[in-house]
C-alpha positions, 0 to 999 in steps of 0.5 A: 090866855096866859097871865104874864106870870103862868108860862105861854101855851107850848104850842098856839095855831092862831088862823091855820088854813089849808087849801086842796084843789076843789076842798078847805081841809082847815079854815082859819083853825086856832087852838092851843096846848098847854105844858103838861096839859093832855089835849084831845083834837076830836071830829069826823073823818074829813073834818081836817084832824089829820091835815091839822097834825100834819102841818104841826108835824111838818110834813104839809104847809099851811096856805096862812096863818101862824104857829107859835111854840112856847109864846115864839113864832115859828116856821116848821119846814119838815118833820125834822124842823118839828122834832129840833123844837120838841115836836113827836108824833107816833104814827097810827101806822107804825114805821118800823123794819122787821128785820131789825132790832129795837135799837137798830130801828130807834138809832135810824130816827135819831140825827148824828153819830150814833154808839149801839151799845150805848143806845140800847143802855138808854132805850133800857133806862127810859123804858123802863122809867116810863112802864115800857118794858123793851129789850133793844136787842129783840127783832121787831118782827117778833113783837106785839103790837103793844111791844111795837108801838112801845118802840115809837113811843120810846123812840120820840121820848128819847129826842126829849120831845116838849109835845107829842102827837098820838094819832089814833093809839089805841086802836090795836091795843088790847084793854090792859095794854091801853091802861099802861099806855094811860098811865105813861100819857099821864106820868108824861103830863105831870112831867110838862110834857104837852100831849095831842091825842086823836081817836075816834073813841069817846070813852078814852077821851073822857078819861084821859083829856084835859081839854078837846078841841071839836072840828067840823068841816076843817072849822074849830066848831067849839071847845069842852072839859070832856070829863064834863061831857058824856059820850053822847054830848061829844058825838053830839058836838062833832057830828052835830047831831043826835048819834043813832043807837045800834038796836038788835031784834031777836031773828024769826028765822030758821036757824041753820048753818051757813058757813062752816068751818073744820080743822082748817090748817095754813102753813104760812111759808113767810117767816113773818105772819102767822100760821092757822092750827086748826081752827074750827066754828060755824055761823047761822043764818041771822047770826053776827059772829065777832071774832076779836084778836090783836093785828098779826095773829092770823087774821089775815091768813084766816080771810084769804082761806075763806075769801078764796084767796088762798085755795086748798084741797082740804075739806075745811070749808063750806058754804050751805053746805057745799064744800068749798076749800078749793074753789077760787074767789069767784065761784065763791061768791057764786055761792053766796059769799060777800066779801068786805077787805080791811084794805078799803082802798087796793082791796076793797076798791080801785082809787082811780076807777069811778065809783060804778066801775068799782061796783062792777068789780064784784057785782057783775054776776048779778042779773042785768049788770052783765049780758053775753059776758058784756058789761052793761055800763048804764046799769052800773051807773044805776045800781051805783046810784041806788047804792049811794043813796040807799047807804047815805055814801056822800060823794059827788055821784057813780062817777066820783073816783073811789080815792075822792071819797074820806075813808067812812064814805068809802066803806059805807059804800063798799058794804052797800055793794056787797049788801045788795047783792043778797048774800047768804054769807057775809064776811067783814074785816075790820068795818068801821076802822078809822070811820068815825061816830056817825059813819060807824054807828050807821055800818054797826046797824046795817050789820046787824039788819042784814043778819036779822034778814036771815044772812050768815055774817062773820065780823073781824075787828080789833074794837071790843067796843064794836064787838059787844056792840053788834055781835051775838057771840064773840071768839079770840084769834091769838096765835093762829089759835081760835077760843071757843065762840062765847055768848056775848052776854057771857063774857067781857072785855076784860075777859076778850082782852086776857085772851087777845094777850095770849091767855088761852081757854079750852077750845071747843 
């Protein structure tokens, strides 16, 4: 509570609930941010951060409750009632047109008449007052993901905002890029500006935030100082529980190749992805193989060609052995393949099928599930049972819809599908993005079981955390060019991180 001569909070939620049909996203939530004060908002996925944010920000309504702005209540209708009051927020999706220039993109956010030449002066003079190098004049599309959340963070400065809200920033970023980020939040801070900070990484909370407000099942379950706390305490607080420790056991096995990939080329005919140039590795049998790299350097056109999405005639591919470059999808999997998408929902499930529907989508090769090309519906209700207990998947049964689930119960339960079907190669995009601690840990460890149990896995991820956590060598995708693998215990994050920039080393 302020004293009558300290200045009010910038912003005080005083009992804010939220109902959905069925689900309380917030119940009687207060909290408050003080001017220039760094705020972290922790928990896990569905604890009700990002209702909360959202109702700050405008765009959902709170059933009850209030919400006061420097010590005056106040009512936010929608996302431009939030910034007329001093209220940003970059989203963890950025909202940017390729096709356009920085300037153009940041005048399409700012009200009124708008003069380009004179923008594109002030988008100079704040960037570069902040450490944010940009040229208004680029074509977004030819940025990086640092350059081009750069241009929502110049974006909301440029409205003069007295709060603003980062939902998950860094989690594209490579370790340098996250230092700069730091060091404007920080500059940001000593000038008043109060931040509100989301992110699943407990590490960057402890460094930067002054404060952390825990939430649990849409509750406030407590407050903290979190560079009083260590990781394991502030996991301990939102989850409630001890957070379990990924072990790693030597694999007994036979060591042999499994997937095998040689001078695989793509030439991508959009003007705005990227192009593989002969990208060569192999994975082993009981091996966790990471391969790190900034969103938009090829990792998406390197899945589609080993997913068998994209089908070629070359001789680039192979599984156990048998080339594989121009069998589709399916007869892939036939082989062996099992097939984790970054895109959980679309992708990696159908929202409005149920969840032994879902089961049945890439798991109807396997033996009762199907009989004279029929589908046994009572069997995938069963084999989708097993698998939501068997991977702790917390949902209302087989029959729950895919979309009803939060974003880590859903991925638990997609790599619970894959893993049952006894894979000899196992690809993975992205596994634990947006899943919080709890969640996280449990897929980082089923992981590395199913290598240890002799399986091939290939790991796709932006988290060097993750990475080091579980892989036993790592390689840098940067520019659809592929570093060579190196043993984990041979290099670092700072190291990974260089090569995610763009800092090439001599390919094996």
């Amino acid at each position: 509570m302020s004293s009558p001569s300290s200045p009010p909070p910038r912003l005080s939620l005083l009992n804010i609930t939220k109902r959905y049909p069925g689900v309380v996203a917030n119940a009687e939530v207060s909290l408050s941010v003080m001017p220039g004060e760094i705020h972290a908002v922790l928990g896990e996925n569905g604890a009700g951060k990002s209702t909360l944010m959202k109702i700050i920000y405008g765009a959902v309504h709170a059933d009850e409750g209030e919400i006061l702005c420097n010590g005056r209540q106040v009512h936010i209708a929608n996302p431009a009632a939030a910034r007329q009051l001093g209220i940003g927020m970059v989203f963890q999706h950025f909202q940017l047109f390729e096709t356009l220039t920085v300037v153009e993109n940041i005048a399409l956010a700012l009200e009124g008449k708008f003069d380009l030449r004179a923008l594109a002066g002030r988008v100079r003079e704040v960037s570069a007052r902040y450490g944010l190098p940009l040229d208004p004049e680029r074509l977004v599309h030819s940025l990086s993901v640092g350059e081009r959340q750069r241009v929502e963070i110049v974006r909301c400065l440029l409205q003069n905002p007295q709060l603003l809200i980062l939902d998950e920033p860094t989690s594209v970023l490579t370790p340098q890029a996250v230092r700069t980020l730091f060091e404007t939040l920080r500059k940001l801070a000593s000038e008043g500006v109060s931040i509100l900070y989301i992110s699943h990484k407990l590490h960057e909370i402890q460094d930067l935030c002054d404060r952390a407000t825990v939430m649990r099942g849409g509750r406030v379950t407590g407050e903290t100082d979190p560079r009083q706390e260590s990781a394991a305490s502030l996991a301990r607080m939102m989850i409630g529980r001890e957070l379990p420790v990924c072990e790693s056991r030597p694999y007994a096995g036979e060591v042999s190749p499994v997937l095998e990939v040689r001078g695989l080329n793509y030439r991508n005919p959009d003007p705005f992805s990227s192009s593989l140039h002969d990208i060569s590795f192999t994975v082993h049998a009981g091996e966790v193989l990471g391969i790190a790299g900034i969103s938009g350097n090829g990792q998406a056109e390197l899945l589609a060609a080993l997913s068998g999405e994209h089908v070629s005639a070359a001789d680039a591919v192979r599984i156990a052995g048998q080339s594989v470059g121009n069998l589709h999808a399916g007869r892939r999997r036939d082989l062996g393949l099992a097939f984790v998408p970054e895109e959980r929902l679309g992708r990696g499930a159908v929202p409005g099928m149920a969840l032994a529907q879902n089961y049945q989508l890439t798991a109807h090769r396997q033996p009762g599930l199907s009989r004279y090309g029929l589908l046994d519906s009572a069997r995938a209700l069963e084999s989708a049972t097993h698998c939501i207990e068997r991977f702790d998947v917390r949902c209302n049964g087989a029959q729950a819809p895919a979309r009803s689930l939060s974003g880590g119960n859903l991925q638990k339960f997609i790599v619970g599908r894959e893993v049952l079907q006894t894979p000899r190669v196992m690809i993975v995009a992205q596994p634990t993005w947006g899943v919080d601690v709890g969640a996280a840990a449990f897929l980082r460890q089923t992981l590395i079981d199913v290598a240890r149990s002799g399986v091939a896995v290939l790991v796709i991820s932006e988290e060097l955390e993750e990475l080091f956590e579980i892989c036993d060598s790592i390689a840098v995708l940067a520019g659809g060019q592929l570093s060579a693998p190196v043993p984990r215990e041979q290099t670092d994050a700072e190291q990974i991180g260089l090569l995610m920039a763009g800092t090439r080393q001599q390919a094996a």
